[in-house]
N, C-alpha and C positions, 0 to 999 in steps of 0.2 A: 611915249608918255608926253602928253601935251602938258608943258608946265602953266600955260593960260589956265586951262582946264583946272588943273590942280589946283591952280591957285583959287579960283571960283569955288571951285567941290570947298576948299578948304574954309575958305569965307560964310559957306550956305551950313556947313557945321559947327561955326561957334557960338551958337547958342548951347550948342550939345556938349564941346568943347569945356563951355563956361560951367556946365554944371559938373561934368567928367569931375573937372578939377575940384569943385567945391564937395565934391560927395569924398573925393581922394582927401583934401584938409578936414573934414568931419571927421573921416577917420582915424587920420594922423591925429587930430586934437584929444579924439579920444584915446587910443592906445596911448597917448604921452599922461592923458589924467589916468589911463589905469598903474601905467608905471611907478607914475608918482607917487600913487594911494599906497602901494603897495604889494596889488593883485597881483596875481599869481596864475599868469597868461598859459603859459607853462600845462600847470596842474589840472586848468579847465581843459585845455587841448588835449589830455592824456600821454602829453611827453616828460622829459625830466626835465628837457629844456630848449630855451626857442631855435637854440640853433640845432635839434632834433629835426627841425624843418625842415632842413637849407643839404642838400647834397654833403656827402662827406667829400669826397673825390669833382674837383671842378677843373673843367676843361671849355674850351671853344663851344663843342658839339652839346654840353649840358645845359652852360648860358642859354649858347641861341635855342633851343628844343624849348626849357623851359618860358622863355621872353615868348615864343611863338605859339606858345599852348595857351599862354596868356592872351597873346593878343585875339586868338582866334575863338577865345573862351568868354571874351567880353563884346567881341562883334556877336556871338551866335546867342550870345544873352538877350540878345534883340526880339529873340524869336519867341524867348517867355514873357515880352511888352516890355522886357530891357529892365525886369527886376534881379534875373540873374547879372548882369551886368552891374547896376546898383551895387547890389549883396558885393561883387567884384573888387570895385572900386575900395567900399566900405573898410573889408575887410583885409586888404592889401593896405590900402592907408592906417590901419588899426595895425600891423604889424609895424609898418615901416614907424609910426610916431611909438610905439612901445618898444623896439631896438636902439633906434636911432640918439634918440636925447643920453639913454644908458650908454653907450660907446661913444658919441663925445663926450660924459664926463668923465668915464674911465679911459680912453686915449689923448683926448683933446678933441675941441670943436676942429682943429686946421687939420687935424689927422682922420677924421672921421670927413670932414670934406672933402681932401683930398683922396680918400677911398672911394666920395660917390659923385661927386662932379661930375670927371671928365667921361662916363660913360653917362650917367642919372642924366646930365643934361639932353642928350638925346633919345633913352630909356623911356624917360618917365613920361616926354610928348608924344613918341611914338605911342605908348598904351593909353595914354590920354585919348588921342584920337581915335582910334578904336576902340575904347570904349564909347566914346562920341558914335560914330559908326553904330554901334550896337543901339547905344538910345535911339535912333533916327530909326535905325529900322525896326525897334520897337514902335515908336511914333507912329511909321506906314502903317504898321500893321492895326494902329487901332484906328487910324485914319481909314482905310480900307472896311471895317468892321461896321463903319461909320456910314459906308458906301464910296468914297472916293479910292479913285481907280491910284492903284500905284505905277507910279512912271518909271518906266522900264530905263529910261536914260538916266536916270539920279542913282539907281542900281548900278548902272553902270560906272554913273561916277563916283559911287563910295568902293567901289571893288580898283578903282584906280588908285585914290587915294589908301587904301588899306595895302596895294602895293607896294606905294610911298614907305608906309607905317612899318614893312617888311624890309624893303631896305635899311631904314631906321633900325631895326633892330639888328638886322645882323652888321652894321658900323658899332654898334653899342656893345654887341657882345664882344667884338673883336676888339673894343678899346678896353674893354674891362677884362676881356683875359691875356692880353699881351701889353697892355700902359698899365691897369689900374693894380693888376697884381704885380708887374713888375717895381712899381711906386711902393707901394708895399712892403715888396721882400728887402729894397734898396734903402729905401728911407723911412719905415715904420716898423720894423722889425725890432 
């Protein structure tokens, strides 16, 4: 893995990057005004409750599966012109800003941080990017439709960088099931 490389691929995707992130705070702004209002996140979903979601039994192997179904669910969003990806983004940030505000007021803002920092810091750029990934090759795709030819080498270099976004993620899972729940049982319990 050429880290030059990387570093380029990484540069030629922050446009994509820049939106990833703005479609994930739309989201989040919005799940935090549904919370607020009072909706009932929950009852539209057909569960009793959000954490109906979220695995009951979490391990290593649950994290990384799920982070990676993700990641690979918002690169292949590309392939519907990168609205599945969007929708992605959207509605991940609508979850996380509809939990998130609610569990810091009921544990604290340092408690609720200290829950998603020390994994979320490297979580949430790895699926940023890949979702990045996903736009762009949404993009090709309508770039191509258009008539320009898709370049087999920028292929290649987003399938580098989404390597990157894989090692990302399994560091993140492995801090979140051995630091951030151990931080947890020790000092948030």
């Amino acid at each position: 893995m050429s880290l030059s490389l990387l570093k380029t691929s990484l540069k030629d995707l922050k446009p994509y990057i820049y939106i990833s992130t703005a479609l994930l705070i739309l989201g989040f702004l919005t799940g935090t005004i549904m919370d607020l209002t009072g909706f009932d996140l929950a009852q539209s979903l057909g569960v009793d409750s959000i954490e109906d979601l979220y695995p009951e039994e979490i391990s290593f192997s649950i994290i990384l599966s799920n982070n990676i179904i993700a990641a690979i669910g918002l690169v292949a969003g590309g392939l519907s012109l990168g609205l599945i990806t969007v929708f992605g983004l959207i509605i991940n940030g609508l979850l996380l800003g509809y939990v998130l505000p609610s569990h810091a007021f009921s544990e604290g803002i340092i408690t609720t941080l200290a829950l998603l920092v020390p994994h979320g810091i490297i979580e949430i750029p790895a699926l940023l990017i890949s979702a990045a990934i996903g736009l762009r090759i949404g993009h090709m795709i309508l770039q191509r439709i258009k008539g320009t030819l898709i370049d087999r080498k920028e292929l290649e270099n987003l399938s580098l960088v989404f390597t990157f976004c894989t090692i990302l993620i399994v560091l993140a899972a492995f801090i979140e099931t051995y630091i951030t729940f151990w931080m947890a049982e020790n000092y948030f319990s």
